[in-house]
DOMIZA-125408 format. One record per residue (C-alpha): x, y, z; residue in three letters. Coordinates in pm, 1 decimal, decimal comma. Example, Ala and Ser with C-alpha at 12.3 -4.5 7.8 and 13.67 -1.06 7.14 Angstrom:
BEGIN
<r><x>1230,0</x><y>-450,0</y><z>780,0</z><res>ala</res></r>
<r><x>1367,0</x><y>-106,0</y><z>714,0</z><res>ser</res></r>
This chain:
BEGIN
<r><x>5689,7</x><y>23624,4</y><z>5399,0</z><res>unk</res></r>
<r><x>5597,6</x><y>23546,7</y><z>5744,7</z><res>unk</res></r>
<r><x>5200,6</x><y>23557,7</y><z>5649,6</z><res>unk</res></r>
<r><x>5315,7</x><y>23241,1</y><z>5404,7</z><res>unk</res></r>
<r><x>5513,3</x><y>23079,8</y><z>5706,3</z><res>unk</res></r>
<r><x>5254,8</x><y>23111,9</y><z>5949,4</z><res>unk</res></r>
<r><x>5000,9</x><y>22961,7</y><z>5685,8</z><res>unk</res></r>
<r><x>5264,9</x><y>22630,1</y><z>5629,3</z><res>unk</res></r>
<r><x>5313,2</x><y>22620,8</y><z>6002,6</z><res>unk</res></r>
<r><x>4880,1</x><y>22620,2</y><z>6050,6</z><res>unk</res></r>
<r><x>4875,0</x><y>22361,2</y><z>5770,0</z><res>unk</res></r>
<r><x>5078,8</x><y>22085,8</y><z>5993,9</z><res>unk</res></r>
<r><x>5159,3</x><y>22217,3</y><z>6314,6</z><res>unk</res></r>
<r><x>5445,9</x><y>21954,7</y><z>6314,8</z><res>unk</res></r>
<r><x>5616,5</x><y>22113,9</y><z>6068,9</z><res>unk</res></r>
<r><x>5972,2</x><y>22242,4</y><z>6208,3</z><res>unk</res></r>
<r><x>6087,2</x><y>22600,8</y><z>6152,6</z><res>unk</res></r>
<r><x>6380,5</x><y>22403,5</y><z>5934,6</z><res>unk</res></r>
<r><x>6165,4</x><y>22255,8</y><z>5722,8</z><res>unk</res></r>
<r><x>5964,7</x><y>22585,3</y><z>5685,0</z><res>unk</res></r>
<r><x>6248,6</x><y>22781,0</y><z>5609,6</z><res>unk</res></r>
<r><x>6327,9</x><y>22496,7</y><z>5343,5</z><res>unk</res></r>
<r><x>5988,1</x><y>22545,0</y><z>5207,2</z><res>unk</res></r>
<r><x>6009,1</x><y>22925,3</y><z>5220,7</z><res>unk</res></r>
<r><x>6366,8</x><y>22922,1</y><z>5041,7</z><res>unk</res></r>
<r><x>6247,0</x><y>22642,2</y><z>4802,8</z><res>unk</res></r>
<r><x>5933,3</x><y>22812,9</y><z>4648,3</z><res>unk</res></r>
<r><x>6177,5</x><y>23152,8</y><z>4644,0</z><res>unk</res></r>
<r><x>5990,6</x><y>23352,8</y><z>4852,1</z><res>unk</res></r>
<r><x>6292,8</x><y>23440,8</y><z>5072,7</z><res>unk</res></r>
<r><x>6658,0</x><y>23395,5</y><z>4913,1</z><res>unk</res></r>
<r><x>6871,6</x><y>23115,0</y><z>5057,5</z><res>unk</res></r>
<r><x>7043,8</x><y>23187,6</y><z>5395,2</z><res>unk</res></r>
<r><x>6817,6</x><y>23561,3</y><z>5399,3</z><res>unk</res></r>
<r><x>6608,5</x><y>23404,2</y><z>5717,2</z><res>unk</res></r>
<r><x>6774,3</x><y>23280,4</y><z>5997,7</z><res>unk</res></r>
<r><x>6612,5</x><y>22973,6</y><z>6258,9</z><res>unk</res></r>
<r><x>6623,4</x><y>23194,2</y><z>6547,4</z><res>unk</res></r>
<r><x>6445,7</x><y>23478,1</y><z>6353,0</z><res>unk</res></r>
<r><x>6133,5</x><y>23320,3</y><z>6243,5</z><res>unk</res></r>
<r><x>6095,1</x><y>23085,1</y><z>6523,8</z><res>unk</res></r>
<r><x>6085,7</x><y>23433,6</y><z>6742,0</z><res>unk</res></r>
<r><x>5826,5</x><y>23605,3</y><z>6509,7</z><res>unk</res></r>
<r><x>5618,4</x><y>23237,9</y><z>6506,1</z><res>unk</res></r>
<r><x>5583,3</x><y>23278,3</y><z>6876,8</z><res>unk</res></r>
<r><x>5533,6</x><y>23612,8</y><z>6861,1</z><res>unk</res></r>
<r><x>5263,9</x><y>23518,4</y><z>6615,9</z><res>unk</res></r>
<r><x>5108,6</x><y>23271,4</y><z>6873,6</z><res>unk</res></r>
<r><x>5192,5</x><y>23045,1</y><z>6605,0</z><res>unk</res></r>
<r><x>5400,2</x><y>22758,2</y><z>6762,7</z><res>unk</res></r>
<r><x>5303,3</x><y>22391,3</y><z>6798,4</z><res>unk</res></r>
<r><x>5177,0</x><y>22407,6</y><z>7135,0</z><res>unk</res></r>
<r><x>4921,4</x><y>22674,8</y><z>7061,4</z><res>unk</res></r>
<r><x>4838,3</x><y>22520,4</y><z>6745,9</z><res>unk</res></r>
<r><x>4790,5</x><y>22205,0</y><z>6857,4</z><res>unk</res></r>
<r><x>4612,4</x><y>22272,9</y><z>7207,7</z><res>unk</res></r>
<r><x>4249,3</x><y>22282,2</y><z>7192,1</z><res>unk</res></r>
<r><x>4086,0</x><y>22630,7</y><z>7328,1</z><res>unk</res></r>
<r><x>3757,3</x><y>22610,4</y><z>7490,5</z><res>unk</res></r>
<r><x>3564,3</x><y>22982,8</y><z>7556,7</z><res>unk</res></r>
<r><x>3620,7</x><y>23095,1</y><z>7924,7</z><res>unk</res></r>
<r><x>3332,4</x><y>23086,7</y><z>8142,4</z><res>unk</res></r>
<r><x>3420,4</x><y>23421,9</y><z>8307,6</z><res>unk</res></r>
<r><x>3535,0</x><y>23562,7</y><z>8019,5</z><res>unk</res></r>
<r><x>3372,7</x><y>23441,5</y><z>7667,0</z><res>unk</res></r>
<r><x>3567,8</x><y>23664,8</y><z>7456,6</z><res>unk</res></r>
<r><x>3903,8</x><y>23424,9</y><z>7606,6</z><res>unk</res></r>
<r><x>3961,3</x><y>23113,3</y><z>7533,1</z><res>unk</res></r>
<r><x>4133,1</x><y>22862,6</y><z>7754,2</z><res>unk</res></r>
<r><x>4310,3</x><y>22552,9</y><z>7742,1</z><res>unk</res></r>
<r><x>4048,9</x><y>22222,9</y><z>7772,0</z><res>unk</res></r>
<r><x>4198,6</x><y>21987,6</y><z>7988,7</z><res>unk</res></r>
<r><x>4117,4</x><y>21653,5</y><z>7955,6</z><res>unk</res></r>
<r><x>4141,9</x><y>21396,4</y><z>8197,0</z><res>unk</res></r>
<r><x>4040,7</x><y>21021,1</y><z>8267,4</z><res>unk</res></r>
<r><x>3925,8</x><y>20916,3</y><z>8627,2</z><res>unk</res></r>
<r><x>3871,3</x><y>20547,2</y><z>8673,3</z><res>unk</res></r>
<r><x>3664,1</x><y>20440,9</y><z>8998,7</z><res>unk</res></r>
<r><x>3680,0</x><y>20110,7</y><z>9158,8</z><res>unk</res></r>
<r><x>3416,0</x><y>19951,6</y><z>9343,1</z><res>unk</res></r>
């Protein structure tokens, strides 16, 4: 059950943890009311499945190639 959430929630990061509990309930592979929001939005994050670490893009660390780190991206305008 929370393989199949983790795959909806990599599909569209976007997705709530409502509507994937709807989704979850809907194609019966949990019984209605059996999974509670607070649950599976702890074992998400436990996961490293939320939106924010879905959604961030992860460039290899210098220092440490077998990390990855957050790419920051920036835009710097110069005036002359």
């Amino acid at each position: 059950m929370l393989q199949k959430a983790i795959e909806l929630r990599q599909e569209r990061p976007e997705r709530s943890v409502e509507q994937i509990i709807f989704m979850l309930e809907e194609h019966g592979v949990v019984e209605n009311g059996a999974l509670t929001y607070s649950t599976l939005a702890r074992q998400l994050r436990l996961a490293g499945a939320t939106r924010r670490e879905l959604e961030a893009k992860r460039i290899p660390d210098p220092q440490n190639p077998k990390r990855k780190k957050r790419r920051a991206q920036g835009l710097f305008f110069v005036c002359h």
